[in-house]
N, C-alpha and C positions, 0 to 999 in steps of 0.2 A: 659541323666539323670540329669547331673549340670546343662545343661541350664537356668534352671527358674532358680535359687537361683544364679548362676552367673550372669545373665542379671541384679537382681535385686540387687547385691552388685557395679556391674557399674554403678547405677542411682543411688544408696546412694555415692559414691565418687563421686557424680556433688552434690548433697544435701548439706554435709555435707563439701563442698567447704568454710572454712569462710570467705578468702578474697573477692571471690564473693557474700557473702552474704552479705557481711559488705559493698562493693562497691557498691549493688543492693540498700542498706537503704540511705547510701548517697546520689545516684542518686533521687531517693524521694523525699529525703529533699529539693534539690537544686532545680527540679524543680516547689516543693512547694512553694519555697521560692519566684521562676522567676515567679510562678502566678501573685506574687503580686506588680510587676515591673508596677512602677517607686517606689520604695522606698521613695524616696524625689524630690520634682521639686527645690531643694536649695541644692546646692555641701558644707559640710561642714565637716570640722574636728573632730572627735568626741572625737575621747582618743589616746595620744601617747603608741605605744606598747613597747618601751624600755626605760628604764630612762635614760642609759647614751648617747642616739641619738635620733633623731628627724624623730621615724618613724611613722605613722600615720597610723591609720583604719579611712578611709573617708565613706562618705555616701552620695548618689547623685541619676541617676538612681537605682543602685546597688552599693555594695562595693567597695570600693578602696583602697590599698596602698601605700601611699605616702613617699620619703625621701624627709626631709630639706621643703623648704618653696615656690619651684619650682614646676609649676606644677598642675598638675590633678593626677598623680600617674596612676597607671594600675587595673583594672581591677582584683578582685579575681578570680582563678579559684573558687576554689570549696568554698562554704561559709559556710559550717559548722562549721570548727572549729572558724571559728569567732563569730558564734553565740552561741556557747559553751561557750567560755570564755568573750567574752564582748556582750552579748544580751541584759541583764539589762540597758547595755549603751544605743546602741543605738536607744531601748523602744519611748524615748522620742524623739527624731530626725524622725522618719518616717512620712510621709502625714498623716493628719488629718483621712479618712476616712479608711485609714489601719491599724490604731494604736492600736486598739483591738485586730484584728485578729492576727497582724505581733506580740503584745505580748503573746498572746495565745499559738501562733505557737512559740515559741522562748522556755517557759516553758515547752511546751510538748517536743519539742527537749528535754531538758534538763534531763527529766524525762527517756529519752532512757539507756539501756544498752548499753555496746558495745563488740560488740563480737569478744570475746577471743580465741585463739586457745586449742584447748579438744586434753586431749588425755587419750588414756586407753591402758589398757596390762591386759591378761587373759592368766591364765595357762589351757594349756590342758592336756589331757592323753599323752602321748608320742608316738609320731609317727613317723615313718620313712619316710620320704619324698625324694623324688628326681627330682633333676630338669637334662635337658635335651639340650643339644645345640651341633650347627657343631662344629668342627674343624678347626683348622686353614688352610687351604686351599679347604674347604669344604667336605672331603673324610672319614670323618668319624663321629659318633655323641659319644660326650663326655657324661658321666653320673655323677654329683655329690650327694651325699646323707646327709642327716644330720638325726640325732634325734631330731624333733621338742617338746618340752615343753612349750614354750610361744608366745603368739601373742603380735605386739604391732602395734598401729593402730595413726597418728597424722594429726588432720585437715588442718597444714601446707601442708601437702601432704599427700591428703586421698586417695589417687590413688596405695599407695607404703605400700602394708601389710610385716612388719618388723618379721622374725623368727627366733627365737634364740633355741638353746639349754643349756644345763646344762653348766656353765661358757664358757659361748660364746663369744670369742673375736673377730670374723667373721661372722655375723649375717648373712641371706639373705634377699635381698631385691626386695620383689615380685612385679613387676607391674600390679594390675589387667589388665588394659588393652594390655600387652602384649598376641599375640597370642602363647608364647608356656607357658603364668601361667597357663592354666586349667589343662594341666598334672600334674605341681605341687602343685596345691592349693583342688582339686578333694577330696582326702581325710582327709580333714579337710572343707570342706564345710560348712559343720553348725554352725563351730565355727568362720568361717572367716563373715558369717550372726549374728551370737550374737555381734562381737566386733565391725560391724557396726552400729547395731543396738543401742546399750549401747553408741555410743557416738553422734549415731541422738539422741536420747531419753534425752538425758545432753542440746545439741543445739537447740532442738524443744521447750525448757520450757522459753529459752531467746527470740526465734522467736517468741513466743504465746505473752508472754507481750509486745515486741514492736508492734508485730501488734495491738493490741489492741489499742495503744497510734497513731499509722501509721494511722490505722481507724479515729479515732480523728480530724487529722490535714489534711486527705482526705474531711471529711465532712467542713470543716472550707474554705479550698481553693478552693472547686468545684465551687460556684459559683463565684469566682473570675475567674475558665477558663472559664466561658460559658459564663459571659459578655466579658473575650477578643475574643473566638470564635464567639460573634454576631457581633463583630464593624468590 
């Protein structure tokens, strides 16, 4: 009888994931960004990132940072937040024939949200609920009960429906995917579907504009992979 509406609050705790959604938009970026490799055929310095040391954002094939005046520096991992805070810079340092696009692509970065961790809490009717576990040497099953009143639900860990009762200083903490939460989440079913739902519904309105902007800077890069795809 929970099946459906259980199956479907296990695919909103992968949805409403935000590290991996915010990991997923990075990944995008970065390798929008490697369509357009070689950035520059001339390795130069572009802006020191600290004042009181000598650290360098280079630009060469790709990104670099560099200490002191030794060197080539390494390699960025990931090049977002570079292009976040110094884009405007290095606008003008990039090849001749990517200089539009790679500024294009740098503003529409810019124009991104980023996504924050949601959370929500919804009170219910009062319910008695009880959850269900062996014992300690396996020989018996324990039963505990609470009066449940409130849900609370956080995309840090959307996987863990929070239940509290009236001044609750021992909350419980459900895993949906645990196989013995169906006994205890079964009678509050619907509301455990509302509290997911209310915080996709919160995450889907920042997913909807950056896609739009993701759109954007897809059409911008595509033909940059199809000529590295032909050569």
């Amino acid at each position: 009888m929970i099946s459906e509406p259980y199956n479907y609050i296990l695919q909103k705790s992968k949805d409403i994931y935000v590290y991996n959604v915010a990991k997923g938009l990075e990944n995008f970026l970065n390798k929008s960004f490697q369509a357009l490799r070689p950035l520059s055929y001339k390795y130069k310095e572009v802006v020191n990132m600290r004042e009181d040391e000598r650290f360098y954002l280079c630009i060469g094939t790709w990104l670099r940072t560099k200490w002191g005046s030794r060197g080539y520096g390494s390699h960025v991992g990931s090049i977002v937040p570079y292009i976040l805070k110094y884009g405007d810079e290095l606008k003008p340092h990039v090849r001749g024939p990517i200089k539009d696009d790679f500024a294009d692509i740098v503003d529409l970065t810019k124009k991104l949200k980023e996504y924050e961790d949601i959370e929500e809490t919804i009170v219910i009717s009062s319910k008695k609920l009880h959850r269900y576990y062996v014992g300690y040497g396996d020989d018996c099953i324990n039963v505990d009960e609470k009066e449940v009143k409130e849900l609370y639900l956080n995309t840090r860990s959307p996987k863990a429906v929070i239940m509290k009762s009236e001044n609750d200083e021992d909350p419980w903490r459900i895993d949906v995917t645990n196989a013995t939460s169906p006994a205890v989440l079964e009678d509050v079913i619907d509301n455990i579907v509302r509290i997911y739902d209310m915080v996709d519904a919160k995450l889907v309105v920042v997913k909807d504009y950056n896609e739009r902007i993701t759109s954007q800077i897809d059409q911008i890069v595509t033909p940059h992979k199809l000529l590295k795809a032909l050569k």
